[in-house]
PyMOL commands that place a pseudoatom at each C-alpha (Angstrom):
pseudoatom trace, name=CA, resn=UNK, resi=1, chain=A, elem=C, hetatm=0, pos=[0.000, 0.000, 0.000]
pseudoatom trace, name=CA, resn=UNK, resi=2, chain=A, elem=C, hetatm=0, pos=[1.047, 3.554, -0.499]
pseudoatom trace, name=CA, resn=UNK, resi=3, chain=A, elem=C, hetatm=0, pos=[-0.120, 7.437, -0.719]
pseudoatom trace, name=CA, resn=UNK, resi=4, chain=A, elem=C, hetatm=0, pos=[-0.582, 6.933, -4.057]
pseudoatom trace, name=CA, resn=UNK, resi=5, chain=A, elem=C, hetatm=0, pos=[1.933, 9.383, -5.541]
pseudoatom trace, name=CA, resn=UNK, resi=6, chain=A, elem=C, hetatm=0, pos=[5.388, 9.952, -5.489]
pseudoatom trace, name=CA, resn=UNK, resi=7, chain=A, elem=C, hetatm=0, pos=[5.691, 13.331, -7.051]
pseudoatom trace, name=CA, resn=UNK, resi=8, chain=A, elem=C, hetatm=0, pos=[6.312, 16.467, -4.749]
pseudoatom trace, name=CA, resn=UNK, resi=9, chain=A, elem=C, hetatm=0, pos=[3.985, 19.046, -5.020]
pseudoatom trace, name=CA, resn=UNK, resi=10, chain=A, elem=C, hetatm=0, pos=[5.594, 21.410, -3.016]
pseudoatom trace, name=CA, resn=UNK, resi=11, chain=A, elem=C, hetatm=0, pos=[7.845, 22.186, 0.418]
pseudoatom trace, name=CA, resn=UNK, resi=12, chain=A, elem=C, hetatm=0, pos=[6.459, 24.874, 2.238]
pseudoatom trace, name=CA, resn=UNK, resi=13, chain=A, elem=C, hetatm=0, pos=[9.269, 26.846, 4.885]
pseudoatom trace, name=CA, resn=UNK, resi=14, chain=A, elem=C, hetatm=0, pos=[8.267, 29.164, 7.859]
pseudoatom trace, name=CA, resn=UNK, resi=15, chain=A, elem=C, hetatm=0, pos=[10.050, 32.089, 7.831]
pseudoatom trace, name=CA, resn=UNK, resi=16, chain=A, elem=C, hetatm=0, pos=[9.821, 35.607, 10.051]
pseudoatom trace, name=CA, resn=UNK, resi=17, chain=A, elem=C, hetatm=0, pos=[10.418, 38.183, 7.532]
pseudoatom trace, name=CA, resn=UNK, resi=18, chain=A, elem=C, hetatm=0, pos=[8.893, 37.366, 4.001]
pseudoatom trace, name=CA, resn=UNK, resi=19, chain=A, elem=C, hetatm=0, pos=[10.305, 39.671, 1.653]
pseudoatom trace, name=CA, resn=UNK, resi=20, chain=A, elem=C, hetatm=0, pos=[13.709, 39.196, 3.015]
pseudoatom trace, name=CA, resn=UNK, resi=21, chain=A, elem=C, hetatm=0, pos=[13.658, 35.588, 2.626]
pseudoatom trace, name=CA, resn=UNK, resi=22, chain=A, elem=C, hetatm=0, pos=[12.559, 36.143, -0.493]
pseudoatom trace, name=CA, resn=UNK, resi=23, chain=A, elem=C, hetatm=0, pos=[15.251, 38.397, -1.699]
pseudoatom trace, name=CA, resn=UNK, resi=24, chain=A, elem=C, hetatm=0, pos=[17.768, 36.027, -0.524]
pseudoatom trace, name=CA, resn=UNK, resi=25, chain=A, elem=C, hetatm=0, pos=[16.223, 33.192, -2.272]
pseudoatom trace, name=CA, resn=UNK, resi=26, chain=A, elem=C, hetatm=0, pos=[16.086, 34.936, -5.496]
pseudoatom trace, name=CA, resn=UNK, resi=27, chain=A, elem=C, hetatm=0, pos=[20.094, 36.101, -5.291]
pseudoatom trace, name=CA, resn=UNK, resi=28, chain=A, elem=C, hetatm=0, pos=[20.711, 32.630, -4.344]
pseudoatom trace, name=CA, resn=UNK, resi=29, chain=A, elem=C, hetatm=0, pos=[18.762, 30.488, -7.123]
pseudoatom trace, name=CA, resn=UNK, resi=30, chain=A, elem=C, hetatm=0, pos=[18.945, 33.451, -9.778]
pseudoatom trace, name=CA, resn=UNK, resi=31, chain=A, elem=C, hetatm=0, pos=[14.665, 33.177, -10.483]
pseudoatom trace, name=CA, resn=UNK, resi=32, chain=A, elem=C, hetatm=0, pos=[12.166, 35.739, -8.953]
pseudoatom trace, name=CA, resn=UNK, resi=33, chain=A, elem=C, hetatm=0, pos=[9.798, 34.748, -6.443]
pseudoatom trace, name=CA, resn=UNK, resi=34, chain=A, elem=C, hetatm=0, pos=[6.193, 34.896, -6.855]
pseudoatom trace, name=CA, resn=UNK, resi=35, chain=A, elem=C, hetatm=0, pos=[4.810, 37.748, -5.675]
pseudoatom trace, name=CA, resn=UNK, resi=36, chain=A, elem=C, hetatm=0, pos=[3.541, 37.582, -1.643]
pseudoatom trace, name=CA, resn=UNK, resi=37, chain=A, elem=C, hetatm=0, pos=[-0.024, 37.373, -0.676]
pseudoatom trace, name=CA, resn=UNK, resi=38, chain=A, elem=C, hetatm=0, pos=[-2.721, 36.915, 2.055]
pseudoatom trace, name=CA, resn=UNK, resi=39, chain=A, elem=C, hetatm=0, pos=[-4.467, 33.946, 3.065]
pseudoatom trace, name=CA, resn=UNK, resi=40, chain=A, elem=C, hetatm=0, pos=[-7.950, 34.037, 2.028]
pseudoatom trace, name=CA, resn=UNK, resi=41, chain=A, elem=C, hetatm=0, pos=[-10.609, 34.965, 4.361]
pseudoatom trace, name=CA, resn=UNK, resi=42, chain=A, elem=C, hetatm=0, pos=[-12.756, 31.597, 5.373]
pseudoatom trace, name=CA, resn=UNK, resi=43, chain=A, elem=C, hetatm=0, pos=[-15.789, 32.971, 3.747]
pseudoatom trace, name=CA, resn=UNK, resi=44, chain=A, elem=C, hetatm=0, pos=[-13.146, 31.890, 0.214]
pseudoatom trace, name=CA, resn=UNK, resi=45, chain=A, elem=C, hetatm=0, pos=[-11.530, 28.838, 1.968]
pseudoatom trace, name=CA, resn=UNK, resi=46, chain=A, elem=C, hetatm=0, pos=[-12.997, 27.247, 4.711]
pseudoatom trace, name=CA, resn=UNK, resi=47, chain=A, elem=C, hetatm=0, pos=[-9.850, 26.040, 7.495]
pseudoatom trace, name=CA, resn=UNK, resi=48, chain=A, elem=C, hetatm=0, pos=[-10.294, 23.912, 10.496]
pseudoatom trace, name=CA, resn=UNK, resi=49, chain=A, elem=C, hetatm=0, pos=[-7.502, 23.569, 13.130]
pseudoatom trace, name=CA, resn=UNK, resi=50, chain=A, elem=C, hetatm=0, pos=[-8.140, 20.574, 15.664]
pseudoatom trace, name=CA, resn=UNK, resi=51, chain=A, elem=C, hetatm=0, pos=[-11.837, 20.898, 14.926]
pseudoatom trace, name=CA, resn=UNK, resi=52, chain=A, elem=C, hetatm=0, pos=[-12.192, 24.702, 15.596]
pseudoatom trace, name=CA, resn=UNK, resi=53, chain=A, elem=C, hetatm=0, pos=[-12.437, 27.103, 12.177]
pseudoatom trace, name=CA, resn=UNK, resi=54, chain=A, elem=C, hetatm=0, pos=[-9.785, 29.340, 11.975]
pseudoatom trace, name=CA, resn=UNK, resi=55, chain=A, elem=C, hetatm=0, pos=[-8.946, 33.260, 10.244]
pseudoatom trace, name=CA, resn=UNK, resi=56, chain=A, elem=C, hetatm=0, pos=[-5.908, 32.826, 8.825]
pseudoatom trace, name=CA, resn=UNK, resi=57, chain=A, elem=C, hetatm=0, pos=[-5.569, 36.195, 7.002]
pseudoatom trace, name=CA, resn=UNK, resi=58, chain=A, elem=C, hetatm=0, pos=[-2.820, 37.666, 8.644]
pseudoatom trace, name=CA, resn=UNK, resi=59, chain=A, elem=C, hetatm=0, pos=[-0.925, 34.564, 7.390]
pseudoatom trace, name=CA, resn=UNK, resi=60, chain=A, elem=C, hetatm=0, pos=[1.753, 36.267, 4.358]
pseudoatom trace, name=CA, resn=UNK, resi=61, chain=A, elem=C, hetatm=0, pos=[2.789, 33.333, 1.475]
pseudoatom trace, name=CA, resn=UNK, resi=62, chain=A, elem=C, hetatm=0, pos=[5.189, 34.013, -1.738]
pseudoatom trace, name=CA, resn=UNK, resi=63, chain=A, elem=C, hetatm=0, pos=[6.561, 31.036, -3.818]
pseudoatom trace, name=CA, resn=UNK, resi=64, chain=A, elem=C, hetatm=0, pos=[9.192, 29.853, -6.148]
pseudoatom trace, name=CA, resn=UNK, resi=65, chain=A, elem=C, hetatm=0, pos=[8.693, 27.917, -8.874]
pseudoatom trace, name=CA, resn=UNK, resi=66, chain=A, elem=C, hetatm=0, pos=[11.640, 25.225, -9.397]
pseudoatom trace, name=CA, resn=UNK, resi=67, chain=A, elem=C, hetatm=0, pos=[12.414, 23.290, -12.291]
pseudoatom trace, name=CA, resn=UNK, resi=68, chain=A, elem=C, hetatm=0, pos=[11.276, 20.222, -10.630]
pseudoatom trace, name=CA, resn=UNK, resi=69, chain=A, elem=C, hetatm=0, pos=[9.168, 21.796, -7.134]
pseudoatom trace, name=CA, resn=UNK, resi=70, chain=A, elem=C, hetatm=0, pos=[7.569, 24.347, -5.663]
pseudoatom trace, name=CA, resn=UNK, resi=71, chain=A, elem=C, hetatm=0, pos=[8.867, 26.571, -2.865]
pseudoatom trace, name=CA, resn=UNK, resi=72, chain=A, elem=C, hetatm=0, pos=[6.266, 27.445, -0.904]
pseudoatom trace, name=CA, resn=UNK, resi=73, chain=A, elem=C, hetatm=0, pos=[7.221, 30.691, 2.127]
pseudoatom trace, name=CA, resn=UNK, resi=74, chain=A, elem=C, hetatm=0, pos=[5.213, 31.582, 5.001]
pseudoatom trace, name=CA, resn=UNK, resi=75, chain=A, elem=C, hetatm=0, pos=[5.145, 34.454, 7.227]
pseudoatom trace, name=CA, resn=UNK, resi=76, chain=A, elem=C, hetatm=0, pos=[2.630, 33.657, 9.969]
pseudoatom trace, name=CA, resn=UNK, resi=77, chain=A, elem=C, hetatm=0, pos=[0.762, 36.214, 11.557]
pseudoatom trace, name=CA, resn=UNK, resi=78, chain=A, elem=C, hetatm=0, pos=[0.031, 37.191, 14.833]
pseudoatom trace, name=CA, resn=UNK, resi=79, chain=A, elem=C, hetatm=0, pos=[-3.308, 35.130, 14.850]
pseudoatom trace, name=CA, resn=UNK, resi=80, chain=A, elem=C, hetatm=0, pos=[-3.673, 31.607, 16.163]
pseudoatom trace, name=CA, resn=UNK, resi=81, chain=A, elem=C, hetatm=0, pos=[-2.671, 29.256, 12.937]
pseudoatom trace, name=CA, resn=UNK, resi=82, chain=A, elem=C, hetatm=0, pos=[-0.739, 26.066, 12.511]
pseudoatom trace, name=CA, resn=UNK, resi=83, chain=A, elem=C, hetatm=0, pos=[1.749, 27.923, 11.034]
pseudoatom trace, name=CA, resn=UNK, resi=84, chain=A, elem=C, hetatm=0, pos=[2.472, 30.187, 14.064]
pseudoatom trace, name=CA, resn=UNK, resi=85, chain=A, elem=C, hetatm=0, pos=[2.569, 27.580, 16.169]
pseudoatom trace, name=CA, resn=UNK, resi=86, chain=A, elem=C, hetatm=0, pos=[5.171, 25.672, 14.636]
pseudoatom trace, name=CA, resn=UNK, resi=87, chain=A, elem=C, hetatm=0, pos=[7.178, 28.766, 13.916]
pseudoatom trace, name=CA, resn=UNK, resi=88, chain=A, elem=C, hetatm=0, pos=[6.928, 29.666, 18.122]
pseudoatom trace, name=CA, resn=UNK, resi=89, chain=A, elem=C, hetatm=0, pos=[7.214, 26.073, 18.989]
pseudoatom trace, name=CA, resn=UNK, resi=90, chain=A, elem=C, hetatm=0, pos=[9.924, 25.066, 16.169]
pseudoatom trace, name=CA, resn=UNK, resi=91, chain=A, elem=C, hetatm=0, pos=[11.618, 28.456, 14.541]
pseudoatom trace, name=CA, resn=UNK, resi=92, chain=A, elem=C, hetatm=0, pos=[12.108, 29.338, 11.521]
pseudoatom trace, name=CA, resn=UNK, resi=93, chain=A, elem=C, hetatm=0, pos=[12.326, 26.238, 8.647]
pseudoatom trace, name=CA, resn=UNK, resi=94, chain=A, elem=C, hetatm=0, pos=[10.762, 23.219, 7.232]
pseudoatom trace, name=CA, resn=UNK, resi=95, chain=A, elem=C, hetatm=0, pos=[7.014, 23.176, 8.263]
pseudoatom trace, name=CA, resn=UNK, resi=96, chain=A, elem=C, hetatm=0, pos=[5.971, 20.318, 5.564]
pseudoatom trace, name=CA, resn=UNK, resi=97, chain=A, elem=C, hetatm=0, pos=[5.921, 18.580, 2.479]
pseudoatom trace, name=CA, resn=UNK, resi=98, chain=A, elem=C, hetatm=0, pos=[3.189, 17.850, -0.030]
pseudoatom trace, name=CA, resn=UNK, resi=99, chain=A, elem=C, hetatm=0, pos=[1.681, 15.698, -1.906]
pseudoatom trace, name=CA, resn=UNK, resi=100, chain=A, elem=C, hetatm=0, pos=[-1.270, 15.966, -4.310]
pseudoatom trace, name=CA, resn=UNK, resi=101, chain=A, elem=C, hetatm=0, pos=[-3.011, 12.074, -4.552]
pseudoatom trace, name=CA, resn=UNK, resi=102, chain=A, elem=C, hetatm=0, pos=[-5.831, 10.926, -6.031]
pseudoatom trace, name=CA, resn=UNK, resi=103, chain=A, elem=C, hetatm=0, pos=[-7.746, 9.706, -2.624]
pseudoatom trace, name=CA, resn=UNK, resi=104, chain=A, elem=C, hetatm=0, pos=[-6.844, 12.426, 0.442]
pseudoatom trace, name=CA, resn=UNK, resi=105, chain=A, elem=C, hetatm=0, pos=[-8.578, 9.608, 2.983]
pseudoatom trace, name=CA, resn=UNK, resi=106, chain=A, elem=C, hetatm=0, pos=[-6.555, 6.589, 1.553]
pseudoatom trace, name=CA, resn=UNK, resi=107, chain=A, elem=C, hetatm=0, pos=[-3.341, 8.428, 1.968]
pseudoatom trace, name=CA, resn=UNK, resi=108, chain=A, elem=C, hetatm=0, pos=[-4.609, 9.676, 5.344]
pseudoatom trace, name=CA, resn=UNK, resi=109, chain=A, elem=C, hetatm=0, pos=[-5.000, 5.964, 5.933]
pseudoatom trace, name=CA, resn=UNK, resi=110, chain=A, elem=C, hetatm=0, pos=[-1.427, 5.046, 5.190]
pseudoatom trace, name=CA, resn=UNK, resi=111, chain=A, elem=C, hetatm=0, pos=[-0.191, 7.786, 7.116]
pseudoatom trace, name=CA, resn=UNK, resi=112, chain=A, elem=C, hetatm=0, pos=[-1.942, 6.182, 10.183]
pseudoatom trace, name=CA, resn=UNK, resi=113, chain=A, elem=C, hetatm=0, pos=[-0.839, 2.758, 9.187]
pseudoatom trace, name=CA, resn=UNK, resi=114, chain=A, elem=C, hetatm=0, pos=[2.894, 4.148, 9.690]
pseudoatom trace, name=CA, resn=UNK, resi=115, chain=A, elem=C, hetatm=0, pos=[1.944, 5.241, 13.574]
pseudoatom trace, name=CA, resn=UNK, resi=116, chain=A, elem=C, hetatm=0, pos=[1.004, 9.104, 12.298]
pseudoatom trace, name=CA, resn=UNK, resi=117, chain=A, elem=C, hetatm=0, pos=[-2.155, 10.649, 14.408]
pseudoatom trace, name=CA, resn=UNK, resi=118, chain=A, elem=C, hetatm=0, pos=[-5.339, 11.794, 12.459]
pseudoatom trace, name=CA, resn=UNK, resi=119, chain=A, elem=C, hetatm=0, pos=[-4.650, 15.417, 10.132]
pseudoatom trace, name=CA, resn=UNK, resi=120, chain=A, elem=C, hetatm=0, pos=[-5.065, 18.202, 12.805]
pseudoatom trace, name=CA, resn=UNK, resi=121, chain=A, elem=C, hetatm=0, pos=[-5.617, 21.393, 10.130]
pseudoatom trace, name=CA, resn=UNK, resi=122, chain=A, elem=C, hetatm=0, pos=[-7.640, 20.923, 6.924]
pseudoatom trace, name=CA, resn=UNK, resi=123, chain=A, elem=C, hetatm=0, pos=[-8.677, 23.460, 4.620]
pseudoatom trace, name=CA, resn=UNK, resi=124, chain=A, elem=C, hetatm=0, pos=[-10.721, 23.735, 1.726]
pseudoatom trace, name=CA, resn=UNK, resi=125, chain=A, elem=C, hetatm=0, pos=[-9.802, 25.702, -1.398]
pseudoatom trace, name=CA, resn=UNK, resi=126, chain=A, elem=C, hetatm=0, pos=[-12.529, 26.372, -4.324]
pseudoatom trace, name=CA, resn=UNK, resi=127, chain=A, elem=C, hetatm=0, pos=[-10.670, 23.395, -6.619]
pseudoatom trace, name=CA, resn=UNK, resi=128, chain=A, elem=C, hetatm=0, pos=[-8.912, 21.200, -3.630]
pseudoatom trace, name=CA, resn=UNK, resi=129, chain=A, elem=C, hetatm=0, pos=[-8.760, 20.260, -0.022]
pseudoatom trace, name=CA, resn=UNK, resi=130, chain=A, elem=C, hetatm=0, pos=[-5.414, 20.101, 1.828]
pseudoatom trace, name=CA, resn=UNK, resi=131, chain=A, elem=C, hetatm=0, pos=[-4.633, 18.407, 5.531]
pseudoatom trace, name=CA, resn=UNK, resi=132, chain=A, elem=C, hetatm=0, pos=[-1.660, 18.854, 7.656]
pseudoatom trace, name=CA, resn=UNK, resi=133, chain=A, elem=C, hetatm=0, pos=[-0.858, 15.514, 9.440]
pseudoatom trace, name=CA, resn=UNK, resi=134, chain=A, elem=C, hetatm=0, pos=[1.833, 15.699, 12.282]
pseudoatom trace, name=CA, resn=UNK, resi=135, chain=A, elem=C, hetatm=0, pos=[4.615, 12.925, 11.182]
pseudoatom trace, name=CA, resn=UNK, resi=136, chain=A, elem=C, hetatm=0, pos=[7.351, 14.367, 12.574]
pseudoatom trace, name=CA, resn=UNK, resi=137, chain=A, elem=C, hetatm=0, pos=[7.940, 11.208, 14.730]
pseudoatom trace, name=CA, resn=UNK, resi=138, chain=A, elem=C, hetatm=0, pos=[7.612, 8.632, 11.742]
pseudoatom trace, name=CA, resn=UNK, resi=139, chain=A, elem=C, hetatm=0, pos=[8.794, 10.444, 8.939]
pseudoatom trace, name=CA, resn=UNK, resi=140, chain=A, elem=C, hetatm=0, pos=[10.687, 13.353, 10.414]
pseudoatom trace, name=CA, resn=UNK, resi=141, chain=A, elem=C, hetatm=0, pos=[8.229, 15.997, 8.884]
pseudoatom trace, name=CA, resn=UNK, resi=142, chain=A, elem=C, hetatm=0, pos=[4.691, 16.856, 8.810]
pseudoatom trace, name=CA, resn=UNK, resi=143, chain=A, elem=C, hetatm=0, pos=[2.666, 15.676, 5.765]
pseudoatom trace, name=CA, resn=UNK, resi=144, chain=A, elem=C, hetatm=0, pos=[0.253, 17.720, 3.339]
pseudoatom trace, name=CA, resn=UNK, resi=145, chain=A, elem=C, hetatm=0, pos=[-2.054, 16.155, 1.437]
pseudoatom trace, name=CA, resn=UNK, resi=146, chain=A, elem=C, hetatm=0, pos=[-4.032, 17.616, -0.926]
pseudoatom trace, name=CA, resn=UNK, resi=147, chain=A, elem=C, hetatm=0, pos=[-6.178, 16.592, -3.370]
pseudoatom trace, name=CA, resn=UNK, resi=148, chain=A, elem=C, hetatm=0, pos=[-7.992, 18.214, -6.668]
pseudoatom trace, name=CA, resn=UNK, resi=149, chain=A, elem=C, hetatm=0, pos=[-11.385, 18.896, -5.340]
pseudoatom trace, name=CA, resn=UNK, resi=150, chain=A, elem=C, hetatm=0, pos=[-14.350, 20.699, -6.447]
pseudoatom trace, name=CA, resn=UNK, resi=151, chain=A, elem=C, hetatm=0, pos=[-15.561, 22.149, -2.970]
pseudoatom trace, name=CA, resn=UNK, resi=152, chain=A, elem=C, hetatm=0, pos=[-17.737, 24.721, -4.431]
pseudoatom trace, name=CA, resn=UNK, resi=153, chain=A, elem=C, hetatm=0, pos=[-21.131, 22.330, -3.245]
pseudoatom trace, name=CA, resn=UNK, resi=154, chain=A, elem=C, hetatm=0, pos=[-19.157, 21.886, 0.006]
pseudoatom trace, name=CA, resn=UNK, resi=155, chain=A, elem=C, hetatm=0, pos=[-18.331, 25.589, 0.928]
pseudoatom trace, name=CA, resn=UNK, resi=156, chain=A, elem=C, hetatm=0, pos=[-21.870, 26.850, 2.333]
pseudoatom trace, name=CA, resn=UNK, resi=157, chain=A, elem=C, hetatm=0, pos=[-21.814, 23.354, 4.507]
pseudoatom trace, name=CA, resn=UNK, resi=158, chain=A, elem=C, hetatm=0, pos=[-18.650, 23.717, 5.707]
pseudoatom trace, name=CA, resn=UNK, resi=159, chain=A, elem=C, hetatm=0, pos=[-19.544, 27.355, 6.803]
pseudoatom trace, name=CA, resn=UNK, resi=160, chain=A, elem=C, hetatm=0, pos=[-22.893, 26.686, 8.306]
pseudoatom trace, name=CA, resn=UNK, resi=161, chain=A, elem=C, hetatm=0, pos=[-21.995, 23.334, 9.825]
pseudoatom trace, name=CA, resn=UNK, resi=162, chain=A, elem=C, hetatm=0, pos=[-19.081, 23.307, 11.955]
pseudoatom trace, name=CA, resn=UNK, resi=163, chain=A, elem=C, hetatm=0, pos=[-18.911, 19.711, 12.432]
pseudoatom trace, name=CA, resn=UNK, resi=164, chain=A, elem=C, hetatm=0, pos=[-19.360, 19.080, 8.748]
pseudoatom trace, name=CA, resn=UNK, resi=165, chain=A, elem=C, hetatm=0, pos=[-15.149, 19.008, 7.815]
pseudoatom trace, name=CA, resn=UNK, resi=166, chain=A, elem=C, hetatm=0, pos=[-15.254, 15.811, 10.314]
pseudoatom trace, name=CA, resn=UNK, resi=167, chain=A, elem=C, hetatm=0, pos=[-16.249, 13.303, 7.954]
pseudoatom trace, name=CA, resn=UNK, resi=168, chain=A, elem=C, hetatm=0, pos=[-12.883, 14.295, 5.897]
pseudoatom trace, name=CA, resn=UNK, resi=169, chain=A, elem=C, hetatm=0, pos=[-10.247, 13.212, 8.775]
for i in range(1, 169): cmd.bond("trace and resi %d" % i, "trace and resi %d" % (i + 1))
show_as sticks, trace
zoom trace
Protein backbone atom coordinates (compact mmCIF):
# COMPACT_ATOMS: atom_id res chain seq x y z
CA UNK A 1 0.00 0.00 0.00
CA UNK A 2 1.05 3.55 -0.50
CA UNK A 3 -0.12 7.44 -0.72
CA UNK A 4 -0.58 6.93 -4.06
CA UNK A 5 1.93 9.38 -5.54
CA UNK A 6 5.39 9.95 -5.49
CA UNK A 7 5.69 13.33 -7.05
CA UNK A 8 6.31 16.47 -4.75
CA UNK A 9 3.99 19.05 -5.02
CA UNK A 10 5.59 21.41 -3.02
CA UNK A 11 7.84 22.19 0.42
CA UNK A 12 6.46 24.87 2.24
CA UNK A 13 9.27 26.85 4.89
CA UNK A 14 8.27 29.16 7.86
CA UNK A 15 10.05 32.09 7.83
CA UNK A 16 9.82 35.61 10.05
CA UNK A 17 10.42 38.18 7.53
CA UNK A 18 8.89 37.37 4.00
CA UNK A 19 10.30 39.67 1.65
CA UNK A 20 13.71 39.20 3.02
CA UNK A 21 13.66 35.59 2.63
CA UNK A 22 12.56 36.14 -0.49
CA UNK A 23 15.25 38.40 -1.70
CA UNK A 24 17.77 36.03 -0.52
CA UNK A 25 16.22 33.19 -2.27
CA UNK A 26 16.09 34.94 -5.50
CA UNK A 27 20.09 36.10 -5.29
CA UNK A 28 20.71 32.63 -4.34
CA UNK A 29 18.76 30.49 -7.12
CA UNK A 30 18.94 33.45 -9.78
CA UNK A 31 14.67 33.18 -10.48
CA UNK A 32 12.17 35.74 -8.95
CA UNK A 33 9.80 34.75 -6.44
CA UNK A 34 6.19 34.90 -6.86
CA UNK A 35 4.81 37.75 -5.68
CA UNK A 36 3.54 37.58 -1.64
CA UNK A 37 -0.02 37.37 -0.68
CA UNK A 38 -2.72 36.92 2.05
CA UNK A 39 -4.47 33.95 3.06
CA UNK A 40 -7.95 34.04 2.03
CA UNK A 41 -10.61 34.96 4.36
CA UNK A 42 -12.76 31.60 5.37
CA UNK A 43 -15.79 32.97 3.75
CA UNK A 44 -13.15 31.89 0.21
CA UNK A 45 -11.53 28.84 1.97
CA UNK A 46 -13.00 27.25 4.71
CA UNK A 47 -9.85 26.04 7.49
CA UNK A 48 -10.29 23.91 10.50
CA UNK A 49 -7.50 23.57 13.13
CA UNK A 50 -8.14 20.57 15.66
CA UNK A 51 -11.84 20.90 14.93
CA UNK A 52 -12.19 24.70 15.60
CA UNK A 53 -12.44 27.10 12.18
CA UNK A 54 -9.79 29.34 11.98
CA UNK A 55 -8.95 33.26 10.24
CA UNK A 56 -5.91 32.83 8.82
CA UNK A 57 -5.57 36.20 7.00
CA UNK A 58 -2.82 37.67 8.64
CA UNK A 59 -0.92 34.56 7.39
CA UNK A 60 1.75 36.27 4.36
CA UNK A 61 2.79 33.33 1.48
CA UNK A 62 5.19 34.01 -1.74
CA UNK A 63 6.56 31.04 -3.82
CA UNK A 64 9.19 29.85 -6.15
CA UNK A 65 8.69 27.92 -8.87
CA UNK A 66 11.64 25.23 -9.40
CA UNK A 67 12.41 23.29 -12.29
CA UNK A 68 11.28 20.22 -10.63
CA UNK A 69 9.17 21.80 -7.13
CA UNK A 70 7.57 24.35 -5.66
CA UNK A 71 8.87 26.57 -2.86
CA UNK A 72 6.27 27.44 -0.90
CA UNK A 73 7.22 30.69 2.13
CA UNK A 74 5.21 31.58 5.00
CA UNK A 75 5.14 34.45 7.23
CA UNK A 76 2.63 33.66 9.97
CA UNK A 77 0.76 36.21 11.56
CA UNK A 78 0.03 37.19 14.83
CA UNK A 79 -3.31 35.13 14.85
CA UNK A 80 -3.67 31.61 16.16
CA UNK A 81 -2.67 29.26 12.94
CA UNK A 82 -0.74 26.07 12.51
CA UNK A 83 1.75 27.92 11.03
CA UNK A 84 2.47 30.19 14.06
CA UNK A 85 2.57 27.58 16.17
CA UNK A 86 5.17 25.67 14.64
CA UNK A 87 7.18 28.77 13.92
CA UNK A 88 6.93 29.67 18.12
CA UNK A 89 7.21 26.07 18.99
CA UNK A 90 9.92 25.07 16.17
CA UNK A 91 11.62 28.46 14.54
CA UNK A 92 12.11 29.34 11.52
CA UNK A 93 12.33 26.24 8.65
CA UNK A 94 10.76 23.22 7.23
CA UNK A 95 7.01 23.18 8.26
CA UNK A 96 5.97 20.32 5.56
CA UNK A 97 5.92 18.58 2.48
CA UNK A 98 3.19 17.85 -0.03
CA UNK A 99 1.68 15.70 -1.91
CA UNK A 100 -1.27 15.97 -4.31
CA UNK A 101 -3.01 12.07 -4.55
CA UNK A 102 -5.83 10.93 -6.03
CA UNK A 103 -7.75 9.71 -2.62
CA UNK A 104 -6.84 12.43 0.44
CA UNK A 105 -8.58 9.61 2.98
CA UNK A 106 -6.55 6.59 1.55
CA UNK A 107 -3.34 8.43 1.97
CA UNK A 108 -4.61 9.68 5.34
CA UNK A 109 -5.00 5.96 5.93
CA UNK A 110 -1.43 5.05 5.19
CA UNK A 111 -0.19 7.79 7.12
CA UNK A 112 -1.94 6.18 10.18
CA UNK A 113 -0.84 2.76 9.19
CA UNK A 114 2.89 4.15 9.69
CA UNK A 115 1.94 5.24 13.57
CA UNK A 116 1.00 9.10 12.30
CA UNK A 117 -2.16 10.65 14.41
CA UNK A 118 -5.34 11.79 12.46
CA UNK A 119 -4.65 15.42 10.13
CA UNK A 120 -5.07 18.20 12.80
CA UNK A 121 -5.62 21.39 10.13
CA UNK A 122 -7.64 20.92 6.92
CA UNK A 123 -8.68 23.46 4.62
CA UNK A 124 -10.72 23.73 1.73
CA UNK A 125 -9.80 25.70 -1.40
CA UNK A 126 -12.53 26.37 -4.32
CA UNK A 127 -10.67 23.40 -6.62
CA UNK A 128 -8.91 21.20 -3.63
CA UNK A 129 -8.76 20.26 -0.02
CA UNK A 130 -5.41 20.10 1.83
CA UNK A 131 -4.63 18.41 5.53
CA UNK A 132 -1.66 18.85 7.66
CA UNK A 133 -0.86 15.51 9.44
CA UNK A 134 1.83 15.70 12.28
CA UNK A 135 4.62 12.93 11.18
CA UNK A 136 7.35 14.37 12.57
CA UNK A 137 7.94 11.21 14.73
CA UNK A 138 7.61 8.63 11.74
CA UNK A 139 8.79 10.44 8.94
CA UNK A 140 10.69 13.35 10.41
CA UNK A 141 8.23 16.00 8.88
CA UNK A 142 4.69 16.86 8.81
CA UNK A 143 2.67 15.68 5.77
CA UNK A 144 0.25 17.72 3.34
CA UNK A 145 -2.05 16.15 1.44
CA UNK A 146 -4.03 17.62 -0.93
CA UNK A 147 -6.18 16.59 -3.37
CA UNK A 148 -7.99 18.21 -6.67
CA UNK A 149 -11.38 18.90 -5.34
CA UNK A 150 -14.35 20.70 -6.45
CA UNK A 151 -15.56 22.15 -2.97
CA UNK A 152 -17.74 24.72 -4.43
CA UNK A 153 -21.13 22.33 -3.25
CA UNK A 154 -19.16 21.89 0.01
CA UNK A 155 -18.33 25.59 0.93
CA UNK A 156 -21.87 26.85 2.33
CA UNK A 157 -21.81 23.35 4.51
CA UNK A 158 -18.65 23.72 5.71
CA UNK A 159 -19.54 27.36 6.80
CA UNK A 160 -22.89 26.69 8.31
CA UNK A 161 -21.99 23.33 9.82
CA UNK A 162 -19.08 23.31 11.96
CA UNK A 163 -18.91 19.71 12.43
CA UNK A 164 -19.36 19.08 8.75
CA UNK A 165 -15.15 19.01 7.82
CA UNK A 166 -15.25 15.81 10.31
CA UNK A 167 -16.25 13.30 7.95
CA UNK A 168 -12.88 14.30 5.90
CA UNK A 169 -10.25 13.21 8.77
Amino acid sequence: MSIGTTKLCHIAILVKDLDKTLRNWEQVLGVKAGAPFHLPPASEVPAFTNGDAGDYTDCRLATIQLDNCLLEFVQPGKNPSPWRDKLDRDGEGLQHISFVVPDRKKAQQELQAVGAPKPYHIGYWPGGTYSFTDCVKQLGVEINIKTDDDNSAKKDRLLSDPDFHKQDL
